[in-house]
VOGU-3710 file (C-alpha; in Angstrom, 3 decimals, decimal comma):
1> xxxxxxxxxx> 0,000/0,000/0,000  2,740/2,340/1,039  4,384/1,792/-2,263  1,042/2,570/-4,364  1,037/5,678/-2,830  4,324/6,659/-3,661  4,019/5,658/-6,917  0,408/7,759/-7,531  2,106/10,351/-5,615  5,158/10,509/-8,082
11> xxxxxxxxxx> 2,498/10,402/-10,780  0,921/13,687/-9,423  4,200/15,453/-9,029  5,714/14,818/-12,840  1,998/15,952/-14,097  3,734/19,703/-13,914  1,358/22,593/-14,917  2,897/26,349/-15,667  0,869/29,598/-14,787  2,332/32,505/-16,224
21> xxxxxxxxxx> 1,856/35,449/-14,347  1,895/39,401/-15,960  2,054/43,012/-14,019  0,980/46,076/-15,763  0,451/47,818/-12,668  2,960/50,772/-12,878  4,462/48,933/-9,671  6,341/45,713/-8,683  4,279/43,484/-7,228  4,271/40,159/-4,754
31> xxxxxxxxxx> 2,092/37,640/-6,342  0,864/35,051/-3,448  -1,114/31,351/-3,466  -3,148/30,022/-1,157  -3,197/26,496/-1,987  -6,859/24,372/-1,072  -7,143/21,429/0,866  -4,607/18,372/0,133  -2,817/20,661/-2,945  0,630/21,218/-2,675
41> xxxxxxxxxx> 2,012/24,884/-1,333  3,316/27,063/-3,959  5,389/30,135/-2,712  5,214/34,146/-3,575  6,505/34,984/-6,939  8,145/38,682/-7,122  6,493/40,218/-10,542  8,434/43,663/-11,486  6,553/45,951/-13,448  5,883/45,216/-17,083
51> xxxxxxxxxx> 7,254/42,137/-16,322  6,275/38,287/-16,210  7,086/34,893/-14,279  5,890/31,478/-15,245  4,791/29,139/-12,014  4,553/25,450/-12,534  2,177/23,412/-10,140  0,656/20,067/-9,824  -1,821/19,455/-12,645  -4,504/18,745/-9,677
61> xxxxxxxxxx> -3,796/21,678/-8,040  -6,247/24,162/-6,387  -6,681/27,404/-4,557  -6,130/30,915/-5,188  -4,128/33,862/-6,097  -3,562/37,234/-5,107  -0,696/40,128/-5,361  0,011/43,186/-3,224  1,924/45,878/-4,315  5,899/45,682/-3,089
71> xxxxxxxxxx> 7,058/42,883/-1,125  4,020/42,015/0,956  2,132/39,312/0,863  -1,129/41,004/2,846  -2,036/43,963/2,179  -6,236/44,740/3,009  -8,603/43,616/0,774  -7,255/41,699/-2,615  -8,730/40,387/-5,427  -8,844/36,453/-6,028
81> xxxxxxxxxx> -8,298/34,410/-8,660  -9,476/30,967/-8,211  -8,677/27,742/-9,350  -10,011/23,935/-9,216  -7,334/22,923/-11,600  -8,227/18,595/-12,695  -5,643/16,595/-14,160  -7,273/15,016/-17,520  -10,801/16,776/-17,063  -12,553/20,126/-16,677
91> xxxxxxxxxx> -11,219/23,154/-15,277  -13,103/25,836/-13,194  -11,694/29,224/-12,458  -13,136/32,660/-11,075  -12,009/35,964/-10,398  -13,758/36,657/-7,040  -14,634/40,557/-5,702  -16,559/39,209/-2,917  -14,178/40,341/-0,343  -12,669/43,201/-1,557
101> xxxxxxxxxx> -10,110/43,794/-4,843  -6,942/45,727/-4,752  -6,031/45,093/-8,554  -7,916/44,777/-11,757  -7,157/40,950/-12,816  -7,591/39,135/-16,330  -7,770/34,863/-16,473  -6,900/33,795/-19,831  -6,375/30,303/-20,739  -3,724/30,188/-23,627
111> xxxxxxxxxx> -5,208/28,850/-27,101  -8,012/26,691/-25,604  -10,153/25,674/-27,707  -13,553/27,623/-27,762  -16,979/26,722/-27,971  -19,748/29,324/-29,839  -22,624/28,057/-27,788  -20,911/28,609/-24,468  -19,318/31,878/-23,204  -18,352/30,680/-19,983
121> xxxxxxxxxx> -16,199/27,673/-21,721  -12,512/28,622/-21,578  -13,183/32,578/-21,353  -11,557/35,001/-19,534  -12,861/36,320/-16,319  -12,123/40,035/-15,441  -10,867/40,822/-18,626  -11,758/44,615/-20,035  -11,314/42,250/-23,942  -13,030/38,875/-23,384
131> xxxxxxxxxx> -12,178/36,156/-25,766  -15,972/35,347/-26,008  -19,245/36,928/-25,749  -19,042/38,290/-22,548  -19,269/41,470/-20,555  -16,086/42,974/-20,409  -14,982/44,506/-17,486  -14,354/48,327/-17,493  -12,662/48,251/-13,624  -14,541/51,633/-13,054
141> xxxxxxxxxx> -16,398/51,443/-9,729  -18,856/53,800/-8,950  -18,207/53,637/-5,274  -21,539/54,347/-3,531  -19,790/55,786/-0,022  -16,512/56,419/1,317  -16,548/53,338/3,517  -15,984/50,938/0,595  -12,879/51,971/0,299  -9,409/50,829/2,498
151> xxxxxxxxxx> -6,723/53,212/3,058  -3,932/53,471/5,384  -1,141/56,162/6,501  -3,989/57,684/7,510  -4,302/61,512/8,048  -7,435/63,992/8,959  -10,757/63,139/9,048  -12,960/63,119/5,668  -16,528/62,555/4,627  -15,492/62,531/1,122
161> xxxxxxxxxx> -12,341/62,431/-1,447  -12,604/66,566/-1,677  -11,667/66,944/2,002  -8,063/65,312/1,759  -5,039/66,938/-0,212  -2,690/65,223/-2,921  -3,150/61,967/-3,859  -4,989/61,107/-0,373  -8,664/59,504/-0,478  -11,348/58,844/1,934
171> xxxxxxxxxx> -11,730/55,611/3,190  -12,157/53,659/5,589  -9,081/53,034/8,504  -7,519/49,845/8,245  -4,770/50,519/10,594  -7,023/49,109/13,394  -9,225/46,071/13,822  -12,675/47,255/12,870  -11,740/51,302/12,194  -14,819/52,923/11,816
181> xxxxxxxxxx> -13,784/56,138/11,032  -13,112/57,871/7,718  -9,712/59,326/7,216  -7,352/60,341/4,226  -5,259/58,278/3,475  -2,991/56,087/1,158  -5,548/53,768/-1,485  -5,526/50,481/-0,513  -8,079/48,836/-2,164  -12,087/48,419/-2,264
191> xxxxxxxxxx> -13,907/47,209/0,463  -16,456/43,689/-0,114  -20,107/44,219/0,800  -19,796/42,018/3,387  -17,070/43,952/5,301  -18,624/47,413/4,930  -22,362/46,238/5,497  -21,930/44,116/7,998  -18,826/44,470/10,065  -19,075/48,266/10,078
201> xxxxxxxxxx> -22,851/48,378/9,327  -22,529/51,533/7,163  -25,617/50,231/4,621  -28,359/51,301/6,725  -29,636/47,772/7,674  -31,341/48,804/10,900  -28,634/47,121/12,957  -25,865/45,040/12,677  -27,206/41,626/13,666  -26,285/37,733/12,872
211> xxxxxxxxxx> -29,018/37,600/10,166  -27,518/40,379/8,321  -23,991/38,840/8,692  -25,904/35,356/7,550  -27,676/37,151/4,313  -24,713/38,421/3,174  -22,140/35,656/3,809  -24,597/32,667/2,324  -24,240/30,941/5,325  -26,953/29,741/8,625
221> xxxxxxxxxx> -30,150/30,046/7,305  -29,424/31,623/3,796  -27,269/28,431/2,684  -28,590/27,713/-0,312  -28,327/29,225/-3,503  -31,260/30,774/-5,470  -30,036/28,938/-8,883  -30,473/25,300/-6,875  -33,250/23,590/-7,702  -36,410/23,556/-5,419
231> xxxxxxxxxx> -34,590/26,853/-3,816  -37,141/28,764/-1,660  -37,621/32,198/-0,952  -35,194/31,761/2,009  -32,410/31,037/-0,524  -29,231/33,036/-0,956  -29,776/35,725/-3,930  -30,875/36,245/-6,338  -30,891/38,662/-9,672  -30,971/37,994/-13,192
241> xxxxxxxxxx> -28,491/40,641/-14,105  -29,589/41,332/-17,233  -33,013/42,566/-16,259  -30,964/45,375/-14,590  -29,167/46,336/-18,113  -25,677/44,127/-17,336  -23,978/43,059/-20,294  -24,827/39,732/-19,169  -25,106/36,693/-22,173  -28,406/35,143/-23,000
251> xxxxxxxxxx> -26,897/31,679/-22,413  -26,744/32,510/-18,603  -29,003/30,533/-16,477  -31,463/32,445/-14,487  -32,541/32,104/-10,996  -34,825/29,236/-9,801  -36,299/31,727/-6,997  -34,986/34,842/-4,879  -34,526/36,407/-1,584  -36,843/39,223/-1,066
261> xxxxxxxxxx> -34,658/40,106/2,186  -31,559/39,563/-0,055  -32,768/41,964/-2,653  -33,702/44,785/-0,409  -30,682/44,995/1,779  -27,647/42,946/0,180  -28,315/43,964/-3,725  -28,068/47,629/-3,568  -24,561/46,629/-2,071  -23,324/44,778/-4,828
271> xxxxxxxxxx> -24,574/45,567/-7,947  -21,897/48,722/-8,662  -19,367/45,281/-8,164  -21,282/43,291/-10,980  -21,452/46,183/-13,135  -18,070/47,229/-13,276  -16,867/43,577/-13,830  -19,928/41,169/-15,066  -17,784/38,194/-15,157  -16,458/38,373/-11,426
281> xxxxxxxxxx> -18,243/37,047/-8,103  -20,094/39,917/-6,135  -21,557/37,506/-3,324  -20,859/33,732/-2,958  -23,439/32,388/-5,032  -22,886/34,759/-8,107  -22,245/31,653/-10,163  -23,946/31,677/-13,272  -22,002/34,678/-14,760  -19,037/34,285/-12,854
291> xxxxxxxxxx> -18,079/30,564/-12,963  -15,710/29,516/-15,738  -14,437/25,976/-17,125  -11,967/24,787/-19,661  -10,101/21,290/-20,546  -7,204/21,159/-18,134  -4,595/20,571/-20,973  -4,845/23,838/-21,713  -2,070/26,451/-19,250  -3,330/30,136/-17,965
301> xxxxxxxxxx> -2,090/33,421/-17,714  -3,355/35,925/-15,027  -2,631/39,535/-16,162  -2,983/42,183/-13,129  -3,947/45,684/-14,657  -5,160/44,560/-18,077  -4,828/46,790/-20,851  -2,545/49,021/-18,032  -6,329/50,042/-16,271  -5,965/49,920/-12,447
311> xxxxxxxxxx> -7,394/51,961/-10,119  -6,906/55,809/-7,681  -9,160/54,974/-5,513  -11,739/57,820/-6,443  -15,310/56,396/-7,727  -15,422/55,988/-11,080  -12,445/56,888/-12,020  -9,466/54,748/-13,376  -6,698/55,643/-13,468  -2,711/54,365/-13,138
321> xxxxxxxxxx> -0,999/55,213/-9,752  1,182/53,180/-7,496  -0,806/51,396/-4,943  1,185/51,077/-1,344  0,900/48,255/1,226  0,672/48,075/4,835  0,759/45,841/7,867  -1,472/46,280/10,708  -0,794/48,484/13,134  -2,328/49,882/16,160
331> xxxxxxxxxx> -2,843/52,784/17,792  -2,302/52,284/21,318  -0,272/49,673/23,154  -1,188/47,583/26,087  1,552/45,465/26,975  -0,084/42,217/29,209  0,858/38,990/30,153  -2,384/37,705/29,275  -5,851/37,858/27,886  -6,830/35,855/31,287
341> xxxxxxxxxx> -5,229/35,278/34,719  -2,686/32,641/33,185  0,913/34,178/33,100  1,493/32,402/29,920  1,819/33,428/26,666  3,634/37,087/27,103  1,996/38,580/24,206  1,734/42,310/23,522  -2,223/43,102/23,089  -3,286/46,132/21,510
351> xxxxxxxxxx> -6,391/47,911/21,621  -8,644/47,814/18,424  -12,065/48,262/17,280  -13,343/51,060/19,080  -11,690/49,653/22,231  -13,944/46,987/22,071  -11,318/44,006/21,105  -7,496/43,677/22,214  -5,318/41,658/19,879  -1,753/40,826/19,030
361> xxxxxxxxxx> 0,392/39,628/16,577  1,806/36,125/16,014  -0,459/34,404/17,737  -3,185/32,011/17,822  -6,090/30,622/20,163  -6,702/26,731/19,405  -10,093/25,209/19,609  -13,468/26,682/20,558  -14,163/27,281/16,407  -17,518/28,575/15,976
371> xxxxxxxxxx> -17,755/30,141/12,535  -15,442/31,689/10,174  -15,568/34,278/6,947  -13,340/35,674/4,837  -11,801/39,355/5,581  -8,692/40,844/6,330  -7,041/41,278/9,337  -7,683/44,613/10,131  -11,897/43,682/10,044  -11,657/40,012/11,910
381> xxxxxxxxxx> -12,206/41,754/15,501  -14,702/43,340/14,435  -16,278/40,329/12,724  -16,017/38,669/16,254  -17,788/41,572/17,824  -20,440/41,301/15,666  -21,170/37,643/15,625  -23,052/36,199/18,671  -21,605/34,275/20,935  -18,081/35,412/19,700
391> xxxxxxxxxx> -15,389/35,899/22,219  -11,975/35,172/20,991  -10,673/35,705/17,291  -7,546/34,410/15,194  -6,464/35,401/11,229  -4,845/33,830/8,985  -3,998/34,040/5,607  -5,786/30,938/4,710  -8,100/31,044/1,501  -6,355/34,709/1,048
401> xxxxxxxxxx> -7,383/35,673/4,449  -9,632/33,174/6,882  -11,154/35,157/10,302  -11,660/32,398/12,865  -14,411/32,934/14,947  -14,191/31,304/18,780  -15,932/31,225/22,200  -15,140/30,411/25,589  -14,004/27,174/24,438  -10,360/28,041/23,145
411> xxxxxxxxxx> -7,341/27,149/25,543  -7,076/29,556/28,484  -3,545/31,014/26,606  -2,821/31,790/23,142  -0,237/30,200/20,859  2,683/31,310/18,802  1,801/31,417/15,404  4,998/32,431/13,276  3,191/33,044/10,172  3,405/36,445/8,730
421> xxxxxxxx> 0,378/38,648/9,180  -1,348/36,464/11,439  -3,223/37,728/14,460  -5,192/36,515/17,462  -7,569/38,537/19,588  -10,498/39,051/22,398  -13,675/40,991/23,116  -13,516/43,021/26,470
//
């Protein structure tokens, strides 16, 4: 048995794929993968600009890909590409906006072999010049408030772009867990739906409650997606996107029911998403336009910036500019022992969201795993604050950036977790 395995195992390895990665960004960039379940790791691949690096991976590979500008490999909210890459099958692949984007992003497979009949076979997702007949992206967001935006370096106050000087915008703090405030600042990148609507409740929901946090993740009792079949009104979604004037292709299946919850509070929040990219994901079940397969002999090449479009940071407008990174920082210090009355641990906790979380870096609080969601590091205290029955908090860069949501279950002391970027935390 032992020998099989190494034998199927060899198999997998020699079954080499390449990726060949392309920056037209105006700055150098770190280009990151998160590798799924059981696929191997790949490491960051420095891409200077205007210039290009070819990645080879195991032809079974899966996961996802994202860059930050510099050398980081985090750097606020970032958009994915995604891969479920099958050895001697079908390919699927997705560029997703569900969490935030940083960089426009183009998938392209490289001369696959197209099908008429079927836009979503082998075309290219996020692209502003698709190879078949869909939308093209234009990577123009019309921003509908300040708070869907990330910056950091922050400076004065602001309600909107005109209030900060030089190449500042308004946005919204991510140099503490949870910021609320709007400052000027340094562009980061564009804030998901999910972060600004329910984290920092800026969408006028009423309040910032699990079923909100539910309705706009696609998880508890919105878990199903509108396009399943037998889906009830309780369903996650939905909107056929070309009855709102999306350049959308007939061949796209429509939705088997809808939300009306859903459609009142969580589509006003992504639509301006869909309509500056039609073929990326705006919520988690946005599959029917956004879900892409090919034959997996064919190799890919992710372009970020596309036609040399990437964004200032000022709604609507595109423009190119340099986009800076930045770790998380905080703005006072606490120095304890402990989040509890053990002495262990000797991590330095800071105070974040509003003073309503302390956290610290390098760390990690084991067991006691309640929920989790996708954000960045800066928002997963506040995620714990606003999920019931939350008490303790760790991020990681898992799936491009994994909050873990705990209670009173997790070991008395936290952990050492070496991994860059990764945080652990507590509500007081």
């Amino acid at each position: 048995m032992k020998f099989a395995a190494l034998v199927t195992l060899a198999a997998v390895v020699a079954a080499q794929r390449s990726m060949t990665l392309y920056n037209n960004c105006g700055t150098d960039l770190t280009v990151s993968f998160t590798s799924g379940f059981g696929s191997a790791s790949i490491g960051s691949v420095a891409v200077s600009n205007g210039g290009s690096q070819s990645v080879s991976y195991p032809s079974g590979w899966s996961g996802n890909v994202h860059a930050c500008a510099g050398t980081s490999t985090s750097c606020g909210p970032v958009t994915l590409a995604e891969f479920t890459l099958n050895g001697g099958t079908i390919d699927t692949y997705d560029v997703s906006l569900i969490n935030g984007f940083n960089f426009p992003l183009e998938m392209r497979p490289i001369n696959p072999p197209l099908n008429a009949a079927n836009p979503y076979s082998c075309g290219t997702p996020g692209a502003v010049t698709p190879n078949t007949a869909t939308g093209p992206c234009s990577w123009a967001p019309k921003v509908p408030a300040a708070y869907f935006k990330s910056v950091t370096n922050v400076g004065a106050s602001c309600t909107a772009d005109s209030d900060c000087t030089g190449s500042q915008v308004c946005g919204l703090n991510i140099n503490t867990p949870l910021g609320t405030s709007l400052n000027c600042g340094t562009f980061l990148g564009y804030n998901g739906p999910a972060t600004t609507c329910t984290f920092v409740d800026k969408c006028n929901l009423g309040s910032n409650t699990d079923a909100n946090f539910e309705l706009f993740g696609c998880v508890g009792g919105n878990i199903q997606s509108c396009y399943s079949a037998g889906a009830g009104t309780s369903c996650c979604g939905c909107e056929n996107w070309a009855s709102l004037g999306l350049d959308v292709p007939s061949e796209t299946a429509n939705c088997v029911s809808s939300n009306p919850n859903w459609t009142s509070k969580v589509l006003p929040s992504v639509q301006w998403v869909k309509e500056m990219c039609p073929t990326g994901y705006s919520y988690p079940y946005d599959d029917m336009s956004s879900t892409f397969t090919c034959t997996s002999t064919v190799e890919y090449a992710l372009t970020w910036c596309p036609n040399g479009v990437t964004f200032s940071g000022n709604s609507g407008v595109v423009a190119t500019t340099t986009t800076t990174t930045a770790q998380v920082v905080a703005t006072t210090t606490t120095s304890v022992t402990s989040p509890t009355s053990s002495s262990s641990g000797g991590f330095t906790f800071q105070s974040g969201s509003n003073g309503s979380v302390e956290w610290a870096s390098g760390c990690d609080w084991t067991g006691g795993d309640i929920a989790n969601v996708e954000t960045t590091g800066a928002l997963c205290g506040g995620a714990c604050v606003a999920y019931s029955g939350c008490t303790h908090f760790t991020w990681t860069d898992y799936n491009g950036g994994t909050c873990w949501l705990k209670n009173n279950g997790v070991a008395s002391t936290p952990v050492e977790n070496s991994s860059t970027g990764d945080i652990c935390g507590y509500v007081v």
